[in-house]
C-alpha positions in Angstrom: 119.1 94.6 102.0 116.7 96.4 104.2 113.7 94.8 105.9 110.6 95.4 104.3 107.5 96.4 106.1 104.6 94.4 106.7 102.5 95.7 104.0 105.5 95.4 101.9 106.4 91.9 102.6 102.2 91.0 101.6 102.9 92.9 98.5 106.0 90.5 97.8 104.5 87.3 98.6 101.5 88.4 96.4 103.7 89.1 93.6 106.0 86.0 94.3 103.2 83.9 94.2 101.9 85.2 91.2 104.9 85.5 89.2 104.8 88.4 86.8 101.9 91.0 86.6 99.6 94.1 86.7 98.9 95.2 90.2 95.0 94.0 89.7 96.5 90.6 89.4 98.7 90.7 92.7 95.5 92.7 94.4 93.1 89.6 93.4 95.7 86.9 94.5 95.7 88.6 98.1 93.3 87.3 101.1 91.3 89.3 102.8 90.9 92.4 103.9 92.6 93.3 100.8 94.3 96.8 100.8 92.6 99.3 98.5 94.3 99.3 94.6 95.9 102.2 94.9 98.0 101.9 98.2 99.2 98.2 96.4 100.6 100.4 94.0 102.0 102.9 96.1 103.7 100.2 97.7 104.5 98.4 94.7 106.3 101.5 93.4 108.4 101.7 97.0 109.0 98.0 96.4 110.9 99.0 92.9 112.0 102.4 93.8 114.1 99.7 96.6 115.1 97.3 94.1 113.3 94.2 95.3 110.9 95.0 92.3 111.2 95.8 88.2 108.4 97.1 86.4 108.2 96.9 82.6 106.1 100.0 80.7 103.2 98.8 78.4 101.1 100.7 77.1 99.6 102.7 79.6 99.8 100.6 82.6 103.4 98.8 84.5 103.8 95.1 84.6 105.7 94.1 87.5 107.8 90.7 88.6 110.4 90.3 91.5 113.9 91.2 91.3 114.8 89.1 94.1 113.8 85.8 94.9 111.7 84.9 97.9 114.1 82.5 99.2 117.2 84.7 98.7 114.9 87.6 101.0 114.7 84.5 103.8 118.2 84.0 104.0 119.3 87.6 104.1 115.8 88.3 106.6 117.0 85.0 108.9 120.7 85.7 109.2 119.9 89.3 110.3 117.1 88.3 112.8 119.4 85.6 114.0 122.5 88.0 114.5 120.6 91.0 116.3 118.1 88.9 118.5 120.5 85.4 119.2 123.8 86.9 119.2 124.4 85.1 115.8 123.5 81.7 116.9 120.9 79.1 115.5 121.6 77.8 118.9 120.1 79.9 120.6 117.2 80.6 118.4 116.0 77.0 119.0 116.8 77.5 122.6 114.2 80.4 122.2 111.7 78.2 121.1 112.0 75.2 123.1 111.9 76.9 126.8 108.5 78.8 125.5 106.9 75.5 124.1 106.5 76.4 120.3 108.6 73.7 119.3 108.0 70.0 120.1 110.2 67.2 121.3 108.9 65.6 117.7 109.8 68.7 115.6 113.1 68.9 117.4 113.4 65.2 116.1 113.0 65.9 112.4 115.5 69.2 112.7 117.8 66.7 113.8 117.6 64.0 110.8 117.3 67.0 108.5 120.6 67.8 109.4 122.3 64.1 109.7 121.0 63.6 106.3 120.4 66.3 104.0 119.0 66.5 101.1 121.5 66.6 97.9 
């Protein structure tokens, strides 16, 4: 799965947190500044031409919902970040974050009950 773009990625989270729709629906769920209608659609299209979107005919206009779900993109986005920038380790990523302060001691804390008791 290839990484999407940042105006991609605003298009999918639009249309993930929407659900199913016409492009005026995903446009109107977006914050501000808002891209004009028709380069959503344009990238809407690119989104389905890739496979991360389907688009069902009616009528005149498309009605579009996501092919993949947002938390399967995560995992596939994270374990490819984490390969090519932390030689494959979560390690290191933390590592990363600790020495330039944009984790605290207290987060650190909660990462570390998260994983001596997981959620089932």
């Amino acid at each position: 799965m290839e990484k999407l773009s940042q105006q991609e990625e605003e298009a999918m989270q639009a249309i993930w947190q929407f659900g199913e729709g016409f492009i005026k629906d995903f446009l109107d769920s977006m914050a501000e500044p808002k891209p004009p209608y028709t380069t959503l659609a344009s990238t809407v299209k690119n989104l389905e031409r890739k496979g991360f979107v389907k688009g069902d005919k009616l009528g005149n206009s498309y009605k579009y919902s996501a092919s993949i779900k947002e938390e399967d993109y995560k995992k596939r986005f994270m374990n490819g970040f984490v390969n090519n920038y932390f030689q494959n380790s979560y390690k290191e990523l933390v590592t990363f974050f600790a020495q330039n302060k944009k984790i605290s001691t207290d987060e650190l804390q909660e990462i570390i009950k998260m994983i001596e008791n997981p959620k089932k």
